[in-house]
Backbone bond lengths (Angstrom), bond angles and torsions (degrees), N, CA, C in turn:
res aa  C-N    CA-C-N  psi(-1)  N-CA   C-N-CA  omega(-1)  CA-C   N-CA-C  phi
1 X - - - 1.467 - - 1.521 109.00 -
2 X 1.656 105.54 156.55 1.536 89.85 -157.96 1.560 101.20 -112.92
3 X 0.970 146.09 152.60 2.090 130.45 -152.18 1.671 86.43 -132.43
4 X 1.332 122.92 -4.94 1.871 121.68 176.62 1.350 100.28 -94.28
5 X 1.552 104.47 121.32 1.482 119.23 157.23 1.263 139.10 -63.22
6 X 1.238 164.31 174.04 1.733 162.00 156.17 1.622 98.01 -39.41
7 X 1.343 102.57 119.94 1.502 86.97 -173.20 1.564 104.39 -87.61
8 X 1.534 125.06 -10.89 1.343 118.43 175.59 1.356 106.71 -66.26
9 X 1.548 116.46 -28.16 1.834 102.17 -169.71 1.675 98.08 -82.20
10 X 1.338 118.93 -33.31 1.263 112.30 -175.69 1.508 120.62 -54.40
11 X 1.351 113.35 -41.70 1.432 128.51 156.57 1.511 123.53 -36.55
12 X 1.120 114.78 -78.70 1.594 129.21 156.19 1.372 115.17 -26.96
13 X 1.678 119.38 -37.76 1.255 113.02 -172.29 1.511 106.98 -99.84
14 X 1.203 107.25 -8.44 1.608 92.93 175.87 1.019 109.03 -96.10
15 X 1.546 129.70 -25.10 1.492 139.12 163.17 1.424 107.41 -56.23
16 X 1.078 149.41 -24.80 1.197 155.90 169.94 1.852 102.60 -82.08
17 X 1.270 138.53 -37.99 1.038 163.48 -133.25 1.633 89.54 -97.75
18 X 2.083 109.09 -64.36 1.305 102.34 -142.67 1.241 90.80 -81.25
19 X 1.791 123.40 -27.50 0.934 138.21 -164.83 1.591 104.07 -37.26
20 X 1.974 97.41 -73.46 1.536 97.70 -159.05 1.431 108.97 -58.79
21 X 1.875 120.45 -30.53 1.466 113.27 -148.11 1.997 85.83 -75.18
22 X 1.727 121.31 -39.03 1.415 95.30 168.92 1.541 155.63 -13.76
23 X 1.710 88.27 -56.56 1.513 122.74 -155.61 1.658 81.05 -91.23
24 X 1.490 139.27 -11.55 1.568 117.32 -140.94 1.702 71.22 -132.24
25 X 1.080 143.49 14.81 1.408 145.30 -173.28 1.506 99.10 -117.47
26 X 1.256 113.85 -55.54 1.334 125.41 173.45 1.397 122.27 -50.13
27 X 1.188 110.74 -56.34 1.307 145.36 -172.65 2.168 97.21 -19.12
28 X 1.005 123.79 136.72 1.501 126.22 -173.40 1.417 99.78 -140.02
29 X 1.317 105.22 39.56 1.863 116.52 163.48 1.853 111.32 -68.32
30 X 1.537 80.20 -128.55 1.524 102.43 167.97 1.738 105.56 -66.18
31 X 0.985 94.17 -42.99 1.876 89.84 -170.11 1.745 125.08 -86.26
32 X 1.757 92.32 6.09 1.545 113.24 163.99 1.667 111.95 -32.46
33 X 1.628 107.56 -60.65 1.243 113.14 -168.72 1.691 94.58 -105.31
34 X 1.444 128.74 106.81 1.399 137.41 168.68 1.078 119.89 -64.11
35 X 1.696 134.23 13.90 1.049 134.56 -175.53 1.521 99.90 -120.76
36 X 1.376 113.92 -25.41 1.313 116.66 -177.76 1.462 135.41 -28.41
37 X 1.187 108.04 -59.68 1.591 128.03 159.69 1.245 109.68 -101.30
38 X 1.585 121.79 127.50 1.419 118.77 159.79 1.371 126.25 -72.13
39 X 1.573 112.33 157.18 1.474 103.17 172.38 1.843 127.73 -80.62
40 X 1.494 78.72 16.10 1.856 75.32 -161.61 1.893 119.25 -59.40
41 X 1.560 104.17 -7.71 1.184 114.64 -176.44 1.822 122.56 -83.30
42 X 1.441 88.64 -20.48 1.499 123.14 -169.16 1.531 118.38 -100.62
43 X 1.207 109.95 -40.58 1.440 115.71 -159.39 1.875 104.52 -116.98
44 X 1.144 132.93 143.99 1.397 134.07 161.98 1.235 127.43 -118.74
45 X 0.651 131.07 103.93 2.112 144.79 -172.22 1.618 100.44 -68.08
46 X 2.127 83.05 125.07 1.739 92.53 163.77 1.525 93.49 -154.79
47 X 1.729 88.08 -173.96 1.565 88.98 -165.86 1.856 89.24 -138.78
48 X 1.281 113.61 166.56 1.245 106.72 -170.97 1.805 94.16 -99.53
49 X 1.569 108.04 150.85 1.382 135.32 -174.70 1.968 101.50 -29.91
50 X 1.059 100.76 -58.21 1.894 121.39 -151.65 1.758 81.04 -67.65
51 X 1.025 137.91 -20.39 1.494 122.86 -167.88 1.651 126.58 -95.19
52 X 1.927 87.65 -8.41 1.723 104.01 166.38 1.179 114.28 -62.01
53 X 1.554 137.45 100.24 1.690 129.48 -169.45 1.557 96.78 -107.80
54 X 1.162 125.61 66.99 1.704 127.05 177.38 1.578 92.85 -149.56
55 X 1.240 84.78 159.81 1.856 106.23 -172.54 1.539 96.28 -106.26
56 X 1.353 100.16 154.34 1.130 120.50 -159.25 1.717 134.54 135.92
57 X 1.478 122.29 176.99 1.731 113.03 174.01 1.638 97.08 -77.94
58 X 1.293 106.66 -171.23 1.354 117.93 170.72 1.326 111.20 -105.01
59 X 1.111 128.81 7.27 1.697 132.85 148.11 1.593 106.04 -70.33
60 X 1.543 106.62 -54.36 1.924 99.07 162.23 1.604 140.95 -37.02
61 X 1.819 95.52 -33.74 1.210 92.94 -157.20 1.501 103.27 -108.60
62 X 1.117 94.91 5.96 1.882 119.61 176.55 1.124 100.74 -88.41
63 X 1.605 120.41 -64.05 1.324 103.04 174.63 1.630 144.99 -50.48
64 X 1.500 90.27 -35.76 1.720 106.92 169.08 1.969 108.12 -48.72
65 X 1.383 107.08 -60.75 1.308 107.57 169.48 1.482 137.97 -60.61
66 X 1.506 99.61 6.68 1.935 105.07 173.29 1.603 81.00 -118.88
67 X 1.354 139.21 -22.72 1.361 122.43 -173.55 2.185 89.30 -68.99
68 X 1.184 103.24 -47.54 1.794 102.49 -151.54 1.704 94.21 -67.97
69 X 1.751 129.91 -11.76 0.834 124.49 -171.98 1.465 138.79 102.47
70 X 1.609 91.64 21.04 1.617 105.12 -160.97 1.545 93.95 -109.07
71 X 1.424 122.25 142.66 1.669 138.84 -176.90 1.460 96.78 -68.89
72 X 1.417 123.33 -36.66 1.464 104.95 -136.53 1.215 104.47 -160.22
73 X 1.641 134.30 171.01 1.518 125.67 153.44 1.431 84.66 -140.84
74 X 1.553 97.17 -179.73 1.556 125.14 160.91 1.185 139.03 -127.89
75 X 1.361 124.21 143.06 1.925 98.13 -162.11 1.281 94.21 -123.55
76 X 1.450 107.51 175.47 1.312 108.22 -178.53 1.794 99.24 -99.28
77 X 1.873 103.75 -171.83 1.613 97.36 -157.11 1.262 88.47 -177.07
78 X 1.799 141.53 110.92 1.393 110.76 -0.12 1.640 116.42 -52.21
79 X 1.089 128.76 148.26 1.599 119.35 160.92 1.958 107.37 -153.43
80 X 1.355 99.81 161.03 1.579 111.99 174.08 1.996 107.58 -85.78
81 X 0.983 101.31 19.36 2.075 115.85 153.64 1.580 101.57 -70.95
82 X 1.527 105.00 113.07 2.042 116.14 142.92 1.788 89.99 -29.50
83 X 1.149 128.60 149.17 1.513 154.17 147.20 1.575 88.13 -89.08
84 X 0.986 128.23 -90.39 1.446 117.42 -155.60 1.787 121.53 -70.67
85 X 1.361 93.95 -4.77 1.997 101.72 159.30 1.433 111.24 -86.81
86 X 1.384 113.66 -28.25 1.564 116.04 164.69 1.480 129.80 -61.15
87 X 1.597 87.36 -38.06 1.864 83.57 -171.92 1.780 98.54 -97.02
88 X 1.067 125.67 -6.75 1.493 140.60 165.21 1.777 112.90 -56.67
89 X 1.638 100.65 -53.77 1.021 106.84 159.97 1.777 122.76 -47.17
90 X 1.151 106.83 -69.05 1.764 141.85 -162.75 1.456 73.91 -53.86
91 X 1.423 136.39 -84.28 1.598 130.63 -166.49 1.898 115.22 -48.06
92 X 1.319 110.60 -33.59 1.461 114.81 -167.70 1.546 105.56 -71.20
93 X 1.746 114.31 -35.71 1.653 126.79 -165.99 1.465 105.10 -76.97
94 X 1.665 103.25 -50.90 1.648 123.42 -162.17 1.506 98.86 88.93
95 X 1.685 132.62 34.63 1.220 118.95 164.45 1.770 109.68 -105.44
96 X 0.775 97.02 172.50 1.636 121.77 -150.87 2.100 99.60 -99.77
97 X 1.427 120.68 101.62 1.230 111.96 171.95 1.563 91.41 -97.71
98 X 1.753 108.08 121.40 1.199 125.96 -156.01 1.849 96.91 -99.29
99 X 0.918 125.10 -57.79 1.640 145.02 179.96 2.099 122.57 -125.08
100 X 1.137 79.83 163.21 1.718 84.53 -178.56 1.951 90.30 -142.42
101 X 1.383 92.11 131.37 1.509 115.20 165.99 1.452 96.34 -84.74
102 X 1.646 98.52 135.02 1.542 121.56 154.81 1.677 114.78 -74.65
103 X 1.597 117.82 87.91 1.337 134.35 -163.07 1.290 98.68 -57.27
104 X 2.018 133.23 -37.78 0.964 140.73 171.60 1.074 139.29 -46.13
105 X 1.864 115.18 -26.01 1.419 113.75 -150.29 2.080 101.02 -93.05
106 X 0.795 127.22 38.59 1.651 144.33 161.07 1.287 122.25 -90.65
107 X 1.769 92.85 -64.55 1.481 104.75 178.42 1.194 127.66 -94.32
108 X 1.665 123.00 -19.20 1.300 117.46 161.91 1.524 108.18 -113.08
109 X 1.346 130.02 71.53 1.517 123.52 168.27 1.326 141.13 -29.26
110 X 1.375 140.92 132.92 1.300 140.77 -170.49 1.416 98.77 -70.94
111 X 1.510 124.76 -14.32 1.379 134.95 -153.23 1.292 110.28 -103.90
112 X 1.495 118.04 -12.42 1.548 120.05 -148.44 1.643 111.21 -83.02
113 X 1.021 120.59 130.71 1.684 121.27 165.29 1.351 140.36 -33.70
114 X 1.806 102.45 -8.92 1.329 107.81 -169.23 1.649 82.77 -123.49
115 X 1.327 110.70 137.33 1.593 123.27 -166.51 1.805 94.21 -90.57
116 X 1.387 128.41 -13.09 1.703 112.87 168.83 0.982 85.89 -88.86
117 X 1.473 157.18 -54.86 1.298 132.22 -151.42 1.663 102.78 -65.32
118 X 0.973 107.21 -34.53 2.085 116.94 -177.74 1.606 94.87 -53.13
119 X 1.526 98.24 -72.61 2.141 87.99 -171.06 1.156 108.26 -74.52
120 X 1.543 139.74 24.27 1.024 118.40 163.04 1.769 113.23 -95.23
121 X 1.756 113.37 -25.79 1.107 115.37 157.58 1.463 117.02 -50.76
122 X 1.699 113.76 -47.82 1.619 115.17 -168.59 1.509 88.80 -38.56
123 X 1.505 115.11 -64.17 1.280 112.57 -143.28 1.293 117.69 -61.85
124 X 1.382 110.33 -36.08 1.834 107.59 175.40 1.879 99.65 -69.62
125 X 1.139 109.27 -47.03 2.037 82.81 171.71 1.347 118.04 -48.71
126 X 1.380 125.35 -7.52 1.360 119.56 -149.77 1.719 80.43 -112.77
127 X 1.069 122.42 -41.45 1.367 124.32 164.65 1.609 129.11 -34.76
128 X 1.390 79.48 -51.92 1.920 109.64 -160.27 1.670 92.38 -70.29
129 X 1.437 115.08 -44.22 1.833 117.87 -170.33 1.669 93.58 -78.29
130 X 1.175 126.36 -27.32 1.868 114.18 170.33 1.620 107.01 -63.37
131 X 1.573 106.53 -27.68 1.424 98.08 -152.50 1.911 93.00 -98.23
132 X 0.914 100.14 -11.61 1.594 101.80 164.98 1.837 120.06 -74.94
133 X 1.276 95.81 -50.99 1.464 100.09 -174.23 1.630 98.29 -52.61
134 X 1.255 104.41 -41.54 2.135 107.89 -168.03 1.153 102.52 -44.39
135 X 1.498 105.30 -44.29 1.565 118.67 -178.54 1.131 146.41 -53.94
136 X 1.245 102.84 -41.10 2.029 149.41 -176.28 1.700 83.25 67.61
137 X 1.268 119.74 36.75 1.241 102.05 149.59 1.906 116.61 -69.19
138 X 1.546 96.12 170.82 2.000 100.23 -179.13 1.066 96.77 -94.87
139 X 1.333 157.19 -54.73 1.450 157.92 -149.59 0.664 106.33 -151.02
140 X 1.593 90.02 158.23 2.227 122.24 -179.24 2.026 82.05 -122.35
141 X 1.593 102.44 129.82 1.355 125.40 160.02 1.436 106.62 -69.59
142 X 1.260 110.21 139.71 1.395 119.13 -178.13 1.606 125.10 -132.50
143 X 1.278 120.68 94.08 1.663 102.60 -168.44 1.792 98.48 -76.44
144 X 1.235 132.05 107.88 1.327 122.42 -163.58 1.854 118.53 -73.50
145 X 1.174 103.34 -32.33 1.592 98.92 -174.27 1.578 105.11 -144.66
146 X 1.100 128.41 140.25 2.066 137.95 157.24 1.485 107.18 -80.09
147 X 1.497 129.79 107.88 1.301 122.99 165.88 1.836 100.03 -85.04
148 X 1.338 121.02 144.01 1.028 138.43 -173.19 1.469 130.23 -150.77
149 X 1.267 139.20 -179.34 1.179 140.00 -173.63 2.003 98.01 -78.09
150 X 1.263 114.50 -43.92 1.344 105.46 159.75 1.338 146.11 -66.34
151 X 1.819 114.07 -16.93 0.876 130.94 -142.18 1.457 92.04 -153.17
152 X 1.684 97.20 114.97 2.118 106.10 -170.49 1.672 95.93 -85.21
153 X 1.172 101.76 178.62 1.697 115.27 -173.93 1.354 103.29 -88.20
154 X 1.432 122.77 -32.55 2.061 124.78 163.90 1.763 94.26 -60.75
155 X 1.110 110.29 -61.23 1.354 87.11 -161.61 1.661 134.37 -91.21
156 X 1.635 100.06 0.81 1.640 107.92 118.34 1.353 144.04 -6.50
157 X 1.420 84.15 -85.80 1.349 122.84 -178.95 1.571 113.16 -44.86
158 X 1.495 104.95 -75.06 1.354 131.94 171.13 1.545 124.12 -37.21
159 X 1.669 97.45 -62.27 1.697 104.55 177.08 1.705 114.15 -72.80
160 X 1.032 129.49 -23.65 1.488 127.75 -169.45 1.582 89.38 -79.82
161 X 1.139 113.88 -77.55 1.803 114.47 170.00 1.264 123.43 -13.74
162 X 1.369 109.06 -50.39 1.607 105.50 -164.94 1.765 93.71 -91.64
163 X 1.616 121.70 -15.36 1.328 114.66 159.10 1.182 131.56 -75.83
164 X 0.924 128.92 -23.66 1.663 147.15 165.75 1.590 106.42 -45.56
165 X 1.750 93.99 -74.31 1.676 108.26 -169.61 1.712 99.51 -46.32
166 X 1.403 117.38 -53.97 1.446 113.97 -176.73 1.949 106.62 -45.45
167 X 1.205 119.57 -42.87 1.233 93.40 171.10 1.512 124.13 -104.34
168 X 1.166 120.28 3.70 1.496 101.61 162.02 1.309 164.49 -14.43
169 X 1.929 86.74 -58.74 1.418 116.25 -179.34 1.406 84.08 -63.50
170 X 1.658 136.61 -72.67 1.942 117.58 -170.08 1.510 114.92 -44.95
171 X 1.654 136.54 -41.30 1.088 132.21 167.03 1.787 103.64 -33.99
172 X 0.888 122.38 -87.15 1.529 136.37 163.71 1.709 119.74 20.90
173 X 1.697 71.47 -74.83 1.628 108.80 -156.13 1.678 84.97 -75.69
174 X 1.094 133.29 -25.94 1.361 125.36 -171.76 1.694 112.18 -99.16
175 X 1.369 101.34 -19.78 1.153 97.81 -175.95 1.623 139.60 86.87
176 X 1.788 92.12 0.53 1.164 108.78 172.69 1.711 117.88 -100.67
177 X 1.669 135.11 157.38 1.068 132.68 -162.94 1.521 106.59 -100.06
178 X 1.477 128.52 146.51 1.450 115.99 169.46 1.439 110.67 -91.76
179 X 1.262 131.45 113.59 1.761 134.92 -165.94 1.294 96.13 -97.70
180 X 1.456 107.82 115.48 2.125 110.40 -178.18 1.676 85.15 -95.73
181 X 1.691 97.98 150.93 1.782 98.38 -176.71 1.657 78.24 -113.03
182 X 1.316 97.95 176.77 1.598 129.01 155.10 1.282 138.75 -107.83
183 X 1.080 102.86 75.89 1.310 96.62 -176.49 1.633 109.40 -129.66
184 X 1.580 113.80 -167.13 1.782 111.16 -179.42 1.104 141.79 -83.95
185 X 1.518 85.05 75.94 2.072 101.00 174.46 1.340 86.53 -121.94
186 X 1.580 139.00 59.81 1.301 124.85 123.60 1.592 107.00 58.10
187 X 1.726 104.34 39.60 1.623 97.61 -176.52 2.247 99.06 -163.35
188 X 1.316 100.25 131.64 1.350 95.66 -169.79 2.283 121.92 79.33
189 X 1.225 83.58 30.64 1.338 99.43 -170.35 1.727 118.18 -42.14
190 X 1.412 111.76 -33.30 1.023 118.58 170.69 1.424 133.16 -123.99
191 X 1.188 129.39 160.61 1.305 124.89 -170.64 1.841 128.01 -70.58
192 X 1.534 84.23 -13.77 1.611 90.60 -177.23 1.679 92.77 -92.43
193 X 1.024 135.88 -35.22 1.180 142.33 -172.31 2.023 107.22 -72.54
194 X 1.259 110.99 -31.31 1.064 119.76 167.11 1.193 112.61 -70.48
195 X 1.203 120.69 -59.09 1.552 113.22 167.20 1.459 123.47 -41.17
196 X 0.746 109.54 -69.05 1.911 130.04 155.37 1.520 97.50 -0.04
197 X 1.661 103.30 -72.23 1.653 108.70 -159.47 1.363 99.01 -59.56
198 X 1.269 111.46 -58.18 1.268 112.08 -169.65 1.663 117.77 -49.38
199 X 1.256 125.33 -48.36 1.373 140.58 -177.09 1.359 100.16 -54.02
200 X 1.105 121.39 -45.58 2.097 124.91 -174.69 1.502 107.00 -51.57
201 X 1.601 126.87 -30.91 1.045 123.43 -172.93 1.328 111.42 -74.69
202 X 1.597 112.98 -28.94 1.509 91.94 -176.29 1.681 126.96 81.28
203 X 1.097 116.49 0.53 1.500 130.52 -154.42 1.891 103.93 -144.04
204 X 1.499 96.89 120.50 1.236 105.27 -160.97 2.263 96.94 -89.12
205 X 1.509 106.08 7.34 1.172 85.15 171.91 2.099 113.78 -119.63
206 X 1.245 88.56 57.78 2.074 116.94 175.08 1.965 99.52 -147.87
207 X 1.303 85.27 134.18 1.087 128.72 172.80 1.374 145.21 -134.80
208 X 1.511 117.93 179.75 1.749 107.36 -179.74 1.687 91.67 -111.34
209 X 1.457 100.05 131.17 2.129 113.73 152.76 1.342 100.01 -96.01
210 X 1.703 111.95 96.40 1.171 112.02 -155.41 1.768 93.07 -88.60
211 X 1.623 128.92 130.70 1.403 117.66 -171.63 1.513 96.14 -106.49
212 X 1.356 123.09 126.42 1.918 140.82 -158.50 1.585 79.17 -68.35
213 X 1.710 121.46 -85.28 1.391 147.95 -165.02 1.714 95.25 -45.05
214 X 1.024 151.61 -56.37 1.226 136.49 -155.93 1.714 121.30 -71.47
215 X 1.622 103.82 -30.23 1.133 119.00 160.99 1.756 138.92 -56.49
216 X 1.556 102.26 -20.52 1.280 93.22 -155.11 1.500 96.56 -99.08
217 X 1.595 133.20 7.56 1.303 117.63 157.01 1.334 136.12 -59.66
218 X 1.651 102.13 -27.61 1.443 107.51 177.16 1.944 107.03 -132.80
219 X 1.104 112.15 37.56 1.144 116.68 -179.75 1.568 126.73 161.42
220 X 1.259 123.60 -179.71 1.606 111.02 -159.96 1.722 107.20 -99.34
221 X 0.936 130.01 166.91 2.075 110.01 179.76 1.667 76.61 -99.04
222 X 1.073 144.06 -70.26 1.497 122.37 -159.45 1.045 125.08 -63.93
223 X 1.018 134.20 35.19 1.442 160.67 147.74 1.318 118.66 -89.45
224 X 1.408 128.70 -53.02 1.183 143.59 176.94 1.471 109.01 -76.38
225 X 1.193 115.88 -32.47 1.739 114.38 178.94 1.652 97.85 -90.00
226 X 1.081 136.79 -34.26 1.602 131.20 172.18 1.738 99.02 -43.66
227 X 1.443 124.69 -43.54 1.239 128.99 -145.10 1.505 104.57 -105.69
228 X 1.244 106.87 -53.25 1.604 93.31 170.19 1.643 125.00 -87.84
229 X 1.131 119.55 -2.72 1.851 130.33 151.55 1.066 115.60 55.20
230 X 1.359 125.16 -96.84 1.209 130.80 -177.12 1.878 104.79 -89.00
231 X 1.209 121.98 -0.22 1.461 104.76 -165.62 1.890 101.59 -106.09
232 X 1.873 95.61 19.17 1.326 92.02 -176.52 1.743 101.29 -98.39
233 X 1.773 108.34 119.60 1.243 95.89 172.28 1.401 133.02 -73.49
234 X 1.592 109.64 -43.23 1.341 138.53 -168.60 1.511 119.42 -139.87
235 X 1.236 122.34 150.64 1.395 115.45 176.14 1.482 116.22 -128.87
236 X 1.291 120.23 154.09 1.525 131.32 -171.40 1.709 104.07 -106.68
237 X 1.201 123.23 106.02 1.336 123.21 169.58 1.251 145.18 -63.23
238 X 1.414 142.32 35.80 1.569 141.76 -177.03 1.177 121.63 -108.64
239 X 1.276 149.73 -179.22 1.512 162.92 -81.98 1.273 115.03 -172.17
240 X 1.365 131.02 140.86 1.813 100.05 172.98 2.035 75.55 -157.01
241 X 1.361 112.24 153.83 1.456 120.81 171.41 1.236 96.08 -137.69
242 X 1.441 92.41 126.67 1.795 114.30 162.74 1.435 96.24 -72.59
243 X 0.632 148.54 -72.21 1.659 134.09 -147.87 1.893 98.53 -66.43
244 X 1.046 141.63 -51.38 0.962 139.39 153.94 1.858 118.66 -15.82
245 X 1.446 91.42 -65.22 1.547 95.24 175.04 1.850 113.84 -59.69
246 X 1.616 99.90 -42.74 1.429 84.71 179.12 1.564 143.40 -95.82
247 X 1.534 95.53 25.77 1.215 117.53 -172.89 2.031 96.07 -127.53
248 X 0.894 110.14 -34.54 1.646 85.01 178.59 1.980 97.79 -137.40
249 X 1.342 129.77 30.87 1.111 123.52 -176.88 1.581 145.77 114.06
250 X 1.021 145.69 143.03 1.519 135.16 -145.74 1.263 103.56 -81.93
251 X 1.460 138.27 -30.54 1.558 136.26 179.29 1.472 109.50 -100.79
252 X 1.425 103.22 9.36 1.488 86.32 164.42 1.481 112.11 -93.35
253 X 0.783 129.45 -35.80 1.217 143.62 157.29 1.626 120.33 10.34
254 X 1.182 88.49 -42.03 1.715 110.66 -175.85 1.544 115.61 -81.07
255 X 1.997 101.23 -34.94 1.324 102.23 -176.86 1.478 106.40 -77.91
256 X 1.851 109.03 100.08 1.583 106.49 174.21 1.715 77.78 -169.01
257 X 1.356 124.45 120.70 1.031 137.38 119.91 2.039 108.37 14.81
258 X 1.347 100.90 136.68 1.272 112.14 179.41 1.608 107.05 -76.07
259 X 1.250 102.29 120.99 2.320 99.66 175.50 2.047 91.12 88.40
260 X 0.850 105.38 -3.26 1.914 101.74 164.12 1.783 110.66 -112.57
261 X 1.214 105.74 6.02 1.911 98.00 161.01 1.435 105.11 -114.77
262 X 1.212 82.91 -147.29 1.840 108.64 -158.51 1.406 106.42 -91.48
263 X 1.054 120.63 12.68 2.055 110.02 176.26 1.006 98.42 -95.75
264 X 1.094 133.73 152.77 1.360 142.17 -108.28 2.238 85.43 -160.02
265 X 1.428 118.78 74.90 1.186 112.52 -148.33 1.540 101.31 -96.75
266 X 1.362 128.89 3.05 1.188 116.71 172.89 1.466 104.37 -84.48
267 X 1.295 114.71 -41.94 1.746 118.93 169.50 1.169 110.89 -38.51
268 X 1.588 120.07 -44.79 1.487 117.88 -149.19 1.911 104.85 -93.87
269 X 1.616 110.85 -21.53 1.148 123.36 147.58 1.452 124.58 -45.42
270 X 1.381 118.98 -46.64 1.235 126.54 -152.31 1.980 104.53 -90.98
271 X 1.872 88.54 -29.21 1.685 96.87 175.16 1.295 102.08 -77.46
272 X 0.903 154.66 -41.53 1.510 170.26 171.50 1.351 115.65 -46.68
273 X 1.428 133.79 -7.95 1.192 131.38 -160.81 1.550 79.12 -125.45
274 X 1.736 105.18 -68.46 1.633 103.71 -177.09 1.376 111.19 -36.51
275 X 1.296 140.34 -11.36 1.487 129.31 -175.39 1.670 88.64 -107.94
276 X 0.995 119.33 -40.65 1.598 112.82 179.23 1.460 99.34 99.23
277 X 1.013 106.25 47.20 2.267 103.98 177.68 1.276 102.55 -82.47
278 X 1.349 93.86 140.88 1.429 105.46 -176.55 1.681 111.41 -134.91
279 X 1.204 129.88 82.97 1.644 130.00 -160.05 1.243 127.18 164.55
280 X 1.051 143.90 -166.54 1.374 141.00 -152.76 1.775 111.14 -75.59
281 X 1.427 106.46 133.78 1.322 120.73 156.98 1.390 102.61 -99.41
282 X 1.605 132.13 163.58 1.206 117.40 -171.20 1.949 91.50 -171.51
283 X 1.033 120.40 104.12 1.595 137.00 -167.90 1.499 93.47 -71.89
284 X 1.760 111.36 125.63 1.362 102.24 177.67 1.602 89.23 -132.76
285 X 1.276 116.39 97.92 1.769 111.54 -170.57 2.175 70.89 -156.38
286 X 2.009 80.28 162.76 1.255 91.89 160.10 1.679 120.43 -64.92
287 X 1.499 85.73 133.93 1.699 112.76 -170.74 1.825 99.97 -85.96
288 X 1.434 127.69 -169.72 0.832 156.11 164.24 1.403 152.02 162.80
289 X 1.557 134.57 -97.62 1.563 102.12 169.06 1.535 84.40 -108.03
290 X 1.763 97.28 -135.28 1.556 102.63 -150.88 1.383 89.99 -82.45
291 X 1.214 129.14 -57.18 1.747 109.70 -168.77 1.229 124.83 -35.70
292 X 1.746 127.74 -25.32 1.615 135.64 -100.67 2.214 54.42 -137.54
293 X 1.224 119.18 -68.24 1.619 98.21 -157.59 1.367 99.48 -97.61
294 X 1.380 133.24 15.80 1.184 118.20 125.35 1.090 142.47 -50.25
295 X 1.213 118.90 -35.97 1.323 138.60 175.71 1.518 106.81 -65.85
296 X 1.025 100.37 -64.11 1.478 104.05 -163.95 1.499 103.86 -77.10
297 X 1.435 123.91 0.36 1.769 116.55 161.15 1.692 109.43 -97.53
298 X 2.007 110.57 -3.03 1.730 88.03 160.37 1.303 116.20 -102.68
299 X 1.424 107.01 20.57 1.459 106.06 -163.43 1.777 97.55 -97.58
300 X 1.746 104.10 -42.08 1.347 109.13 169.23 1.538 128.95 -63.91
301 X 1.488 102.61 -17.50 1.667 129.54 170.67 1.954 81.52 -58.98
302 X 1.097 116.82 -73.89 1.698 109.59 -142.19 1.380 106.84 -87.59
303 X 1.262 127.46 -25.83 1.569 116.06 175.47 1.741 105.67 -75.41
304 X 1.168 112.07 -29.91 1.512 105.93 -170.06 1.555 104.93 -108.55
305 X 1.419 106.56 13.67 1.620 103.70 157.50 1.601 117.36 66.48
306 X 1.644 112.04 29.74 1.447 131.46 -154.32 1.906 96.74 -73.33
307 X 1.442 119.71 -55.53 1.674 137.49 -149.93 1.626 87.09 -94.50
């Protein structure tokens, strides 16, 4: 089966694509002033599980996060977490486990050359969408493929795809979405091309975990959200500074406080509305105790225009 579309319509459609999200970025209407309307009606703040740094059950550390003001978290899946001390928790707080990360997709790649290491990833996605439904979380995050010195960008491309489709039909049947992120595995480089992947499936339960911070080393996030629009399910919240990177290195880049780099967040407000998103923000920076995600829930308060 063949997963490449007409490449003339694909053309046409992203030309049509970059066109409007351009003109709808630009645009100095209503969304002139990005502060105008808040998102607090639109948007819900969480933070992922691994960034709670306080001792305690996970009914504790749930609660701390509806005290600091946060909707939601996300956990990862396979993991050494009780499932039923989790969702015990999640019922006892009234907070919201929104998504589950596929903890697997690093070490066992959808991409990898060796076909047990491949179904052994299927199987923890196949895990991760049981361990969502338990949840009534909507999505399992998915980093889908590692391009590498072993591993070409077709056959990337190719093997994660034809691993995906194999689990779909359970995505489906469960009702949960597969959210592909972006980030640096050297695969999906661009946004029209991201769209692309996503569009081949054909299947309205895959999507983009579109990550704001990962983008802005080699490109703008409102650019990338103009373009993939509606196929953005969820978003990952952190920071990245070019000048940082080019003065002491490429991963430092990151070490800067959320609203102290280079994304450019009234833009990314303003692309964000023009698509009309309505759903999870979700802080993926070093976590810690209560000051540490306090902080980082007024910081997501003011770049994303939450209060």
């Amino acid at each position: 089966m063949s997963f490449m579309i007409n490449r003339r319509a694909f053309v046409q459609k992203a030309v049509t694509v970059v066109s409007a999200g351009s003109m709808a970025v630009a645009d100095t209407g209503e969304c002139g002033s990005p502060d105008a309307v808040p998102f607090r009606q639109q948007m819900k703040k969480a933070v992922k599980f691994g960034m709670i740094r306080t001792s305690g059950t996970v009914e504790e550390k749930f609660s701390l996060l509806k005290e600091l003001g946060y909707d939601g978290v996300e956990v990862d899946s396979p993991t050494d977490l009780d499932r039923d001390e989790v969702l015990a928790a999640r019922d006892s707080v009234g907070i919201e486990i929104h998504g589950v990360v596929d903890s697997a997709h690093w070490r066992q790649p959808l991409s990898d050359p060796d076909l047990k290491v491949r179904k052994t990833g299927i199987k923890a996605l196949q895990t991760a969408l049981h361990d969502a439904k338990y949840y009534r979380a909507s999505t399992v995050l998915l980093v889908p493929a590692v391009v590498s010195k072993n591993v070409s960008y077709s056959e990337a491309y190719k093997r994660s795809q034809e691993a995906i489709h194999e689990v779909l039909p359970l995505a489906s049947e469960l009702g949960i979405k597969i959210a592909i992120e972006n980030v640096w595995n050297q695969f999906l480089l661009s946004p029209l091309e991201f769209a692309r992947y996503l569009d081949e499936f054909e299947n309205d339960a895959i999507g983009a975990y579109f990550d704001v911070g990962n983008i802005v080393n080699y490109g703008w996030p409102e650019h990338w959200i103009a373009a993939l629009g509606h196929r953005i399910l969820k978003l990952d919240i952190k920071e990245y500074s070019r000048s940082r990177r080019d003065n002491e290195g490429l991963w430092k880049g990151f070490q800067v406080k959320i609203g102290d780099g280079d994304c450019d967040w009234p833009a990314v407000r303003r692309a964000l509305k023009t698509i009309d998103y309505h759903g999870w923000a979700t802080a993926e920076v070093p976590g810690g105790d209560q000051l540490r995600l306090q902080e980082v829930a007024e910081r997501m308060n003011k770049v994303l225009a939450l209060t």
